[in-house]
C-alpha positions as CSV (number, residue, x, y, z in Angstrom):
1,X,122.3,62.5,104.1
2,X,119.9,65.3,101.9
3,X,119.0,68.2,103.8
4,X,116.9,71.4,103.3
5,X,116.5,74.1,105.0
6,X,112.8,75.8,104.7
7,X,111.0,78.8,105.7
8,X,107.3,77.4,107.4
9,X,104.5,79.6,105.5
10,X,101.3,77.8,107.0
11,X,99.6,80.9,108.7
12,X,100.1,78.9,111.7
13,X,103.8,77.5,112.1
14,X,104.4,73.9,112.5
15,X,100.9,73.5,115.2
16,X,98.7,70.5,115.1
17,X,96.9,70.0,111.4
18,X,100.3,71.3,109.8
19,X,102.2,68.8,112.1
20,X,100.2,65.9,111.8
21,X,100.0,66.1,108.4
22,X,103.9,66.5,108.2
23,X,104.4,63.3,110.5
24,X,102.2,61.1,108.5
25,X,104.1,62.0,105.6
26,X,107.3,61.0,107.1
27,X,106.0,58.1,108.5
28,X,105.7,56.7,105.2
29,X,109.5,56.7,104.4
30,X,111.9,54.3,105.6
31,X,114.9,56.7,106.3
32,X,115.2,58.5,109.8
33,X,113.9,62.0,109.4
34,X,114.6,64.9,111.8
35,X,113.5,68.6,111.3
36,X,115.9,71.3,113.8
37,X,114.8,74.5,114.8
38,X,116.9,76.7,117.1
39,X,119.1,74.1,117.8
40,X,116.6,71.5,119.1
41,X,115.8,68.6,117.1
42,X,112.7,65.9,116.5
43,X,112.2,63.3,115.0
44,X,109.9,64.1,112.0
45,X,108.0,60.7,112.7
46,X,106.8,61.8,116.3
47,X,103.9,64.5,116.6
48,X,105.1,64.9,120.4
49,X,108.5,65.8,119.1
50,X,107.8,68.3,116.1
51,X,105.1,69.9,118.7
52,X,107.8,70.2,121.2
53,X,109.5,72.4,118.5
54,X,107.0,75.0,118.9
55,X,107.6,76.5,114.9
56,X,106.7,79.4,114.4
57,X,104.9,80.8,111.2
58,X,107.9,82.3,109.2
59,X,111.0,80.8,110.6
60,X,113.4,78.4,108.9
61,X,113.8,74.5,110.1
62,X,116.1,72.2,108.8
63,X,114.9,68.3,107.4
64,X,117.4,65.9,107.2
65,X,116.8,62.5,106.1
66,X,119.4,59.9,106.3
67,X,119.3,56.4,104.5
68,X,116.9,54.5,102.1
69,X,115.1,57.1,100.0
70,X,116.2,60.4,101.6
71,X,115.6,62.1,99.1
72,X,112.5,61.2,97.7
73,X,111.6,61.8,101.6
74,X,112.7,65.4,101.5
75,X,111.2,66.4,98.3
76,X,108.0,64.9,99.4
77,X,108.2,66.6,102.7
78,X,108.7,70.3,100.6
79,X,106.1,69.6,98.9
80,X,103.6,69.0,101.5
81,X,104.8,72.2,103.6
82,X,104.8,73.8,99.9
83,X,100.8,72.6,99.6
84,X,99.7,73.6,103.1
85,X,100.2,77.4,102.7
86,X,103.6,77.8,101.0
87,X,107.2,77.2,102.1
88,X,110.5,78.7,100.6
89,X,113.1,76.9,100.4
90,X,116.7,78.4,101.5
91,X,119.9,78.0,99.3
């Protein structure tokens, strides 16, 4: 399993254009993706889910990926939230 825990930095939290954007870029890993936040948990790959999550703009969610390229899958997904307004990324 590869994990990462990251502060959201879009101006906006994890709403609509952030979200989608996020779940198409899971969507094109094979592993299972899930992002946490206050103890709930989606799966990365359903835009119903990470709405449900109702992220806020400057709180921290965990990704975990587990199985065939889960890394590659997190980096990617730090990078997108990194592109669409900055993210920091937590020890």
């Amino acid at each position: 399993m590869s994990e990462a825990r990251v502060t959201i930095r879009t101006g906006v939290g994890l709403h609509a254009r952030p979200a989608s954007r996020l779940v198409r870029e899971a969507a094109k890993h094979k592993c299972e993706i899930t992002i946490e936040y206050r103890d709930k948990k989606a799966e990365a790959k359903s835009i119903i889910q990470v709405l449900t999550l109702a992220v806020k703009d400057g709180q921290e969610i965990i990704i975990r990926a587990e199985g065939e390229g889960e890394e590659a899958a997190v980096a990617s997904l730090l990078r997108l939230l990194n592109n669409l307004g900055g993210a920091e990324k937590q020890p």
